[in-house]
Phi, psi and omega in degrees: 000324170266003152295275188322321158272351173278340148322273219297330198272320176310321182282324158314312170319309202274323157310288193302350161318297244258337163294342187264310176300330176285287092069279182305311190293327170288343174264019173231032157294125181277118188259147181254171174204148178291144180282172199281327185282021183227026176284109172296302178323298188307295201309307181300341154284333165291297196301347173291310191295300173334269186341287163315301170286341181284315176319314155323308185279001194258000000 
């Protein structure tokens, strides 16, 4: 019985390192964003709004 609960307590122990290191790493990755003029989506998006609006106006 006290095999079995010191199994359980080492496994919790051992989850909970790897939630917490995994945890930290993620909050010290430096995240980035692309600038807006070199975006292809914003361009493909604009020539849609052209597009919708001139098709409106006809």
């Amino acid at each position: 019985m006290y095999v079995v609960a010191a199994i359980c307590i080492i496994i919790v122990i051992v989850v909970l390192i790897l939630a917490v290191g995994t945890t930290s790493k993620a909050y010290t990755y430096k995240h980035t964003v692309d600038p807006l003029e070199n975006n292809p989506y914003i361009d493909q998006e604009m020539k849609e709004k052209e597009t919708d609006h001139d098709q409106n106006k006809a």
